[in-house]
Structure formats: structure tokens, C-alpha cells
C-alpha positions, 0 to 999 in steps of 0.5 A: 287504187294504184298500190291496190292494183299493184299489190294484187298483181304482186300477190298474183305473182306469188301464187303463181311462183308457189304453184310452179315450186310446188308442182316441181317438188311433187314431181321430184317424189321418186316413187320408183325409189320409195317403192323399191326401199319401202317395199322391197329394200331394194334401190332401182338405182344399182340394177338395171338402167338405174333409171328412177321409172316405171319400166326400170321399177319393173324390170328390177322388182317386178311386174306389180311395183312397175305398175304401181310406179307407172300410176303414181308417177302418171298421177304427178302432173294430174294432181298438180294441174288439178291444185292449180286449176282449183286456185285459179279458179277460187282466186280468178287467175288465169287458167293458163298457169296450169301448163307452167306447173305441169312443165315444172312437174315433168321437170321435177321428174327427171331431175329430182331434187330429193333424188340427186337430180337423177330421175326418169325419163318423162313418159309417165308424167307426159301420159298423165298430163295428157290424160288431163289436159286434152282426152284427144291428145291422149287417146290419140298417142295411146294409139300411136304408140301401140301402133308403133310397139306392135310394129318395131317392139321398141317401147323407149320409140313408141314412147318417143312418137306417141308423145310426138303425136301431141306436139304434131296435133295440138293447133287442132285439138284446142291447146292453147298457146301456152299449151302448144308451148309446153307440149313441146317443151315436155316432148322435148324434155322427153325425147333428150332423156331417150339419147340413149335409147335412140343410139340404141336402136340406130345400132340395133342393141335396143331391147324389145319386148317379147310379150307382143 
């Protein structure tokens, strides 16, 4: 009975290590170079901030493959949560494992392994996994960050306190402790990859946007 238990726990393990890797290598898919060379031979890389995001994507090849990038980079963290819920719940593993495979997602993002370890800067994939995770969390940062773009036209700041909003929010809206965990870490992640931007906008050389 003993070398059964402790083979399901081995086994148990191993899905859980899978899920993780897997979550990572489908958020180190860099749509935004995809996109650019597949549709436009274009690499993103070689203009603008050379950021591989949605934003950059669209300031370099325009308003539609922005767009298209911003969704399927959103729909990194909504897949992987969504394989990783279904697993658990067929094998009876603890739901909890989807906040390690979205971090991992969120990771992959950034530092792509198919990309040189160069990718964006986590705000499409932290919508995504707000979208997934807690409707609340993300109607309420949709907010915050509209809020604040209306008011400064910084969208790299509205990015930043949008998903702040989460971290701030999440004890009172039902994340778990696992989740309040990565909510945090994904925040982190997410405002370290925006240095730039913050030396930026304390200099006041950050773009703003014209269109609100």
C-alpha cells in the first residue's frame, strides 16, 4: 500500500512538473514575431522598442497585427489555465497548480526560449490570466487602467497600476493563497520589465498616446 501511495504521489509530481513546462513553452511562443515574418517579413525586433509585444507589433506593423498579437498573447495564460484545470480535475490533483502554470506562462513571455530570452513585457498575458482567474480582478484593473490612461496618456503607467489594482485587491476578492502569491509575482515580473518606461516617465520622455 505504501509503494502505491508513494507512486501516485511520484506520478502526481510529474503531471505537475509537465503542466509547468509546457505552460512555459507555450507562453515562450512569440506571436509578435510570427505575425511580423509570417505576414509581414517583417522582424519587430529591428524597429521600434524591439520588444516582442503587442504594442510594439503595432507600432511597427500596424493597428490589426497589434491587435492580433495582443489576443494571442491574452490567450496564453487562458489556454494553459484552461489544460491545467481540466487535468486536475480528471486526475484529482489540486486545482491550485493552475497559478504555477500561468506564472510559468507569464515567464515564457518574457524570456522566450524560442526567442533568445527576449520577449514582452508581461501586460497581455497578466489580462489573460485575469480574465481567467477572477472576473472582478479583471474588470476592476480594466478600470484602473483606463482611469489612469485618460488621466496621464502613459499606457506603459496605466499598465503597471492596472495590474497593481490585483495585487492590492486579491485577499477580498477569493484568490487563494497560491494566488495572491503569483498575483504578485506576475505584478512583480510585470513592473521590473517597465524600468525603462518608469525612468521614462520620471524624465518625462515617455510617449503618450494621442487618440484619447
Amino acid at each position: 500500500m505504501y509503494n502505491n501511495f508513494q507512486g501516485c504521489e511520484i506520478m502526481e509530481i510529474f503531471v505537475y512538473i509537465l503542466l509547468i513546462l509546457m505552460s512555459y513553452l507555450y507562453g515562450s511562443i512569440p506571436f509578435a514575431l510570427v505575425v511580423g515574418k509570417l505576414f509581414y517579413h517583417t522582424d519587430v525586433r529591428e524597429s521600434g522598442s524591439g520588444n516582442l509585444g503587442g504594442t510594439n507589433a503595432g507600432r511597427v506593423l500596424g493597428k490589426k497585427a497589434g491587435l492580433t498579437v495582443i489576443l494571442l498573447d491574452a490567450s496564453k495564460c487562458c489556454i494553459s489555465i484552461l489544460v491545467a484545470r481540466i487535468v486536475a480535475h480528471y486526475m484529482g490533483l489540486n486545482t491550485d497548480i493552475i497559478y504555477p502554470c500561468a506564472l510559468a506562462c507569464v515567464i515564457g513571455h518574457c524570456y522566450p526560449i524560442f526567442a533568445g530570452f527576449r520577449g514582452g513585457k508581461a501586460v497581455s498575458v497578466a489580462i489573460g490570466y485575469a480574465l481567467v482567474t477572477n472576473v472582478y480582478a479583471f474588470v476592476i484593473a480594466l478600470v484602473i487602467f483606463f482611469i489612469t490612461l485618460k488621466l496621464t496618456k502613459y499606457v506603459s503607467l496605466a499598465s503597471i497600476l492596472g495590474s497593481a489594482t490585483i495585487v492590492v485587491i486579491a485577499p477580498f476578492i477569493g484568490y487563494s493563497t497560491v494566488g495572491i502569491i503569483t498575483n504578485t509575482c506576475i505584478v512583480g515580473l510585470l513592473v521590473y520589465k517597465h524600468k525603462a518606461n518608469i525612468k521614462r516617465i520620471k524624465a518625462g520622455t515617455e510617449n503618450k498616446i494621442t487618440w484619447m
